[in-house]
C-alpha positions in Angstrom: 90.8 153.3 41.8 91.8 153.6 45.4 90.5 150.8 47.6 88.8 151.8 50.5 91.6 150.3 53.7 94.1 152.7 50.8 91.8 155.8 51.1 91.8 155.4 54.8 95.4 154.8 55.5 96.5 157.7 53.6 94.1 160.5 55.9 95.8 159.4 58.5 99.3 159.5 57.5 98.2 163.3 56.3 96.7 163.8 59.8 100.1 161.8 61.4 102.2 164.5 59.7 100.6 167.7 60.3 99.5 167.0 63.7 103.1 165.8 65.1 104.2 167.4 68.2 100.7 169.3 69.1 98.4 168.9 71.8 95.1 166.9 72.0 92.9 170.0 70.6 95.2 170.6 67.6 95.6 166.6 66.7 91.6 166.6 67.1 90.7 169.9 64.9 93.3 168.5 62.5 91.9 165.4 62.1 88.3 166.6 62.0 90.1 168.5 58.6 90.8 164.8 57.3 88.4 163.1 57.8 86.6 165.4 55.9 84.4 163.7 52.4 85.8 160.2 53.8 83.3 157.5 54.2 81.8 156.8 57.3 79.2 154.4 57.8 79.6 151.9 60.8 81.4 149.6 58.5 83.3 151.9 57.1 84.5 153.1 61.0 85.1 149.3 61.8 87.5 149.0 58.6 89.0 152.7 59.8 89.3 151.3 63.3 91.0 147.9 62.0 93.3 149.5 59.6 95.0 151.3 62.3 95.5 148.4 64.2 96.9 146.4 61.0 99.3 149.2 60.4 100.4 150.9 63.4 99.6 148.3 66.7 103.5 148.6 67.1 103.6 152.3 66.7 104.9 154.3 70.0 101.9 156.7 69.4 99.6 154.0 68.8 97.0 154.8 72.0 96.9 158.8 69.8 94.9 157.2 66.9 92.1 156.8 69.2 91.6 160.8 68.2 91.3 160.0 64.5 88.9 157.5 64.9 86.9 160.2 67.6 86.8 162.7 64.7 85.4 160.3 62.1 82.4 159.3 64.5 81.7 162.8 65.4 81.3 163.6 61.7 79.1 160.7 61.0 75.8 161.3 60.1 74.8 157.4 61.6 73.1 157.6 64.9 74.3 154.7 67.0 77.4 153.0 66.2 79.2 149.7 67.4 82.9 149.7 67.2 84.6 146.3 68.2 88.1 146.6 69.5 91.1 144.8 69.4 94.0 146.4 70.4 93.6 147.3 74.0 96.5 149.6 74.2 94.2 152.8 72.0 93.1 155.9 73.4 90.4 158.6 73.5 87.9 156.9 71.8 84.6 158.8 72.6 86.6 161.9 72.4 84.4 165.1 72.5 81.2 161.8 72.1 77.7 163.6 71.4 76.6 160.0 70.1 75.4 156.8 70.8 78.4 155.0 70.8 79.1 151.2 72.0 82.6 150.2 72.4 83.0 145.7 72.8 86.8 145.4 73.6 89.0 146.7 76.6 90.8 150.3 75.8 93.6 152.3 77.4 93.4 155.8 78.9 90.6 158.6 78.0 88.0 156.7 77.0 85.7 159.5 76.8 87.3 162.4 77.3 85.6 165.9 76.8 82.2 164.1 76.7 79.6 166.8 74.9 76.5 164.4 75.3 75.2 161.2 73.7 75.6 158.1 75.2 79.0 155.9 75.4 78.8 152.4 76.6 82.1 150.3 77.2 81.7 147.0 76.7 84.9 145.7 78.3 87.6 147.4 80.7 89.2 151.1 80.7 92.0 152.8 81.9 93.4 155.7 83.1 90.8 159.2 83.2 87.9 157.3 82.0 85.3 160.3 81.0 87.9 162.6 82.2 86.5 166.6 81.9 83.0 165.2 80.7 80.6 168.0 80.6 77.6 165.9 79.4 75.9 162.8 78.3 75.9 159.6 80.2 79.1 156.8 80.1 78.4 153.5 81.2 81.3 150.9 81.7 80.6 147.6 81.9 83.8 146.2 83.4 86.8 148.1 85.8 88.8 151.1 85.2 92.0 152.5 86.3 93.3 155.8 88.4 91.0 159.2 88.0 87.4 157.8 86.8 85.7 160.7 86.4 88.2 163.6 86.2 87.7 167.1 86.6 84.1 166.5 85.5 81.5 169.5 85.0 77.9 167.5 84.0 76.9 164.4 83.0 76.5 160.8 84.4 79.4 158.0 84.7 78.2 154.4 85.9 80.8 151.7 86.5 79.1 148.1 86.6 82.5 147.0 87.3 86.0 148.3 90.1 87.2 151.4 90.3 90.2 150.5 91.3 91.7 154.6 91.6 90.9 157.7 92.7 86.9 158.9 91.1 86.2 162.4 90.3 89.3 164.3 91.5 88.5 168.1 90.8 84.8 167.6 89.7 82.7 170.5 89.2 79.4 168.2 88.9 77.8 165.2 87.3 77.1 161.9 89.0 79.0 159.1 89.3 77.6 155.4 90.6 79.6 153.0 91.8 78.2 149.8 91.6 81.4 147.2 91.9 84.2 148.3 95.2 86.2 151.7 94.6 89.3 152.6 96.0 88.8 156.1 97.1 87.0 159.4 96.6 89.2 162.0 94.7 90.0 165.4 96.7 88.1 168.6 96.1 85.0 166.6 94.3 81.7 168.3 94.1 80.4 165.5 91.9 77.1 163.2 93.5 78.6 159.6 94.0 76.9 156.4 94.5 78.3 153.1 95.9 75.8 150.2 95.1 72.6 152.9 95.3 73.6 154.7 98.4 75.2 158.3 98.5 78.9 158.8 99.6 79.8 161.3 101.7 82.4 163.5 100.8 84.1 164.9 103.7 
């Protein structure tokens, strides 16, 4: 019988092969396709999540598996899952998120990404185009981000407890934003509401 960290390891080298060379939409839809009758109860996400970084940490692509993991949570039927991270260098966790998710550990670029809903909470710091074309749902980030918090946002609410030490909500549609550490600028062409420590920015 295979053992669990085998059965895991071996959806994503299927997922790894037919997803090479595609965009972010075709890697995720692919990977929803794998995930597929796996297990996925929080501990069996956690073992997912630190199988990846046992195996592939080194990996060039390494920041992509933060898709796989995105696809398994979305197709979990647990409401409310904590993930504890590692590796800092893995991306788009929270992809498409229409959950309560908690993330403990610092992460890389697109934390959040393509937000439906649900709640993510970041228990550390982000990168690069934190909650990046979020169109729902709430992210709170308990620590600083990088460049482009915030992203061509439509809906939904980002609050940073922490820097924003980039450009926030370049090309937002909507959604709110609060500010509640120092931020470096305002992104051009926002139409998103954004706080600073309670108080609305104007946008010129």
């Amino acid at each position: 019988m295979e053992k669990m960290s085998e059965i895991f390891i071996r959806r994503v080298d299927e997922w790894l092969e037919e997803s090479e060379y595609r965009d972010i939409d075709p890697k995720y839809d692919t990977a929803v396709k794998c995930v597929a009758g796996m297990p996925k109860e929080e501990s069996d996400l956690q073992q997912l999540l630190e199988d990846i970084e046992r195996k592939y940490s080194g990996d060039l692509i390494y920041p992509y598996f933060g898709i796989f993991v995105s696809a398994a949570i979305n197709k979990s039927t647990v409401e409310g899952i904590t993930l504890n991270v590692k590796n800092p260098l893995i991306s788009y966790l929270g992809l498409n998120n229409n959950n309560e998710l908690t993330i403990i550990g610092d992460v890389k670029n697109f934390t959040g990404y393509n937000m439906e809903g649900g709640i993510l909470t970041i228990e550390g710091n982000a990168g690069n185009y934190t909650g990046a074309d979020m169109h729902g749902g709430e992210l709170i980030l308990n620590g600083n981000c990088k460049n482009q918090l915030g992203l061509r946002m439509t809906d939904g609410k980002i609050t940073v407890n922490g820097n924003a030490n980039g450009d926030v909500a370049t090309l937002a549609e909507g959604g709110t934003v609060e500010l509640l550490g120092n931020y470096k600028s305002i992104g051009p062409f926002t139409k998103a509401k954004i706080y600073h420590k309670g108080n609305l920015v104007k946008v010129e």
